[in-house]
Residue, then its C-alpha position, 0 to 999 in steps of 0.5 A: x500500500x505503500x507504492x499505492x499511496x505513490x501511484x494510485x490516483x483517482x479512477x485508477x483501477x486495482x484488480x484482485x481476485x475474489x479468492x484473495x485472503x484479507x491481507x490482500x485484500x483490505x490494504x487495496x480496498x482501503x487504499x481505493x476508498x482514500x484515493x477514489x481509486x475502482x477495485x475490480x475482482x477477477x471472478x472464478x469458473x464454473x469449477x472453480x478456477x481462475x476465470x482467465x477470460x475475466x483476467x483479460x476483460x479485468x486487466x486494461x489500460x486503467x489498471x496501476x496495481x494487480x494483487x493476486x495469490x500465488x495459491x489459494x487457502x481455500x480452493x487448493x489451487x495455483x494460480x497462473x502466475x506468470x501469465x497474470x503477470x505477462x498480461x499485467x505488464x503489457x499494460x504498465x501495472x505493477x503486480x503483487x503477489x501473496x505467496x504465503x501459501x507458495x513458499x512451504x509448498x514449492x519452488x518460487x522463482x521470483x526472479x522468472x515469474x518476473x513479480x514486482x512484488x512477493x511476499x510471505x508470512x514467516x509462519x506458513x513455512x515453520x518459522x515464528x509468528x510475527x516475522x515475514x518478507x517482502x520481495x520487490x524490484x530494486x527500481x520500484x523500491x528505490x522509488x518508494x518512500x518509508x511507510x514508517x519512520x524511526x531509529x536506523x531507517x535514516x541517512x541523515x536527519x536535521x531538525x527539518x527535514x531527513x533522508x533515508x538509508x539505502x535498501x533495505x534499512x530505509x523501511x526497517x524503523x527501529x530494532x528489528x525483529x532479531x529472534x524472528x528473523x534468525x528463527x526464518x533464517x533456520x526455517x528456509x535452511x530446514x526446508x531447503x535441507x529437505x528440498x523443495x522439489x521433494x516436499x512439492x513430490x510428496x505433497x502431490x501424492x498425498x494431495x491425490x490421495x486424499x482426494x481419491x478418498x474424499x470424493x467418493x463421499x457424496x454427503x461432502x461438498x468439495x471446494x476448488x478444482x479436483x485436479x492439480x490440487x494442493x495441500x489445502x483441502x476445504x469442505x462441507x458435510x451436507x446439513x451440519x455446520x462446520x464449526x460442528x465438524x471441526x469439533x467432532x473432527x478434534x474430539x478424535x484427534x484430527x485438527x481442521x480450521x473451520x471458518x471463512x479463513x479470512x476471505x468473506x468475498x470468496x465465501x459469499x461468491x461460494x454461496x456459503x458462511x464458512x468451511x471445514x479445512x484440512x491442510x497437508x504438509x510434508x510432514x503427513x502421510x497416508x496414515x494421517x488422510x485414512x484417520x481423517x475419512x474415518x473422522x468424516x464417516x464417524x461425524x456423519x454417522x453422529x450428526x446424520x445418523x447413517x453408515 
């Protein structure tokens, strides 16, 4: 957002889509709202992908700032990135890239996506809460004043006016988050260490695996693609709430996220108040998804009273 107090003026266009977690999402709307900017939302298809005509209609010469996810936390997908990046700069907007639900799962080449912009959460890829990075291209952040100012973010200071330190201090006030940063720092060496490759591999065979089993469940509503589906896994047992299952699931053992997972739009667009989620990492195995289709059959046989 702050490139966007910057650049954005009055009738400029953004484009989101309607998948985007809220951290994508609030800083562009309330930007829009101070600016007068117009947000638009690139919708999905019928099964739940990206519509890629609508990346077309959406993406035009109005459009300054396009703000997309790498991979969805919900419909379990991986969004075209490069191409929605090509598209975006055939007309001189500068791209945003979630990647918090990328960069445990696979190799991320910011570099070859060509992205002005990526950034991540640090707790998504087991390291501490509270710690995260921004990526951005050398030109646009030189360009960029600081959005918070203190200690150590200054060249120098007079009492009216500064300047600031080189990249990336100019945009670090204060004393850094040193415990979070080594704890990241030990994170992306363990990942590495393991392979991101790898990790993608197994995480593939254990995604259809899963989905093998879940879809042969006709009482389950299933969210996003059913196939090149990642890790996350969003759902419904017909007629029972999901807060209901994610309780029913955690009285046998098995922890589910049941909520709106911080991306209302895209629950208002499924026509639902919330899901059940399951999430897959390299650390599960096959063992892990039999328990969970066993956890389903048993809240269903509860709730609904059937076999």
């Amino acid at each position: 957002a702050t490139y966007g107090e910057q650049n954005i003026h009055e009738q400029d266009e953004i484009v989101l889509t309607i998948m985007e977690h809220h951290s994508n999402l609030l800083p562009w709307q309330q930007l829009a709202k101070r600016k007068g900017a117009i947000l638009k939302y690139i919708d999905l298809t019928e099964s739940q992908t990206l519509d890629w005509d609508d990346v077309k209609k959406k993406i035009t010469a109005k459009t300054k700032i396009v703000a997309i996810a790498h991979a969805s936390n919900i419909l379990g997908m991986m969004n075209p990135i490069e191409e929605v990046i090509k598209i975006a700069h055939q007309v001189g907007a500068v791209v945003v890239v979630d990647g918090a639900q990328a960069v445990s799962h696979f190799p991320v080449d910011v570099q070859k996506m060509d992205a002005d912009f990526y950034a991540f959460s640090g707790y998504k890829m087991l390291a501490p809460t509270g710690i995260g990075v921004l990526y951005g291209k050398k030109q646009l952040l030189d360009q960029m004043t600081p959005y918070r100012f203190g200690g150590e973010m200054i060249s120098n200071v007079t009492k009216y006016d500064a300047t600031w330190a080189d990249l990336p201090q100019k945009f670090e006030a204060g004393t850094p988050n040193i415990v979070g940063a080594i704890g990241l720092g030990y994170a992306i060496d363990y990942l590495h260490e393991i392979g991101m490759n790898r990790i993608q591999t197994y995480e593939n065979v254990l995604s259809k695996y899963l989905m093998q089993k879940i879809e042969k469940l006709d009482f389950v509503a299933i969210y996003g693609p059913k196939e090149d589906h990642t890790g996350v896994f969003s759902f419904n047992l017909k007629n029972i709430h999901p807060h209901d299952v994610a309780t029913a699931l955690d009285m046998q053992g098995i922890e589910v996220r049941a909520g709106h997972h911080c991306a209302q739009p895209l629950m208002h667009r499924l026509g639902v108040e919330s899901t059940v989620r399951a999430s897959l990492s390299f650390y599960n195995n096959k063992e892990d998804i039999d328990q969970l289709i066993a956890g389903i059959l048993e809240t269903e046989e509860f709730f609904n009273g059937t076999k």
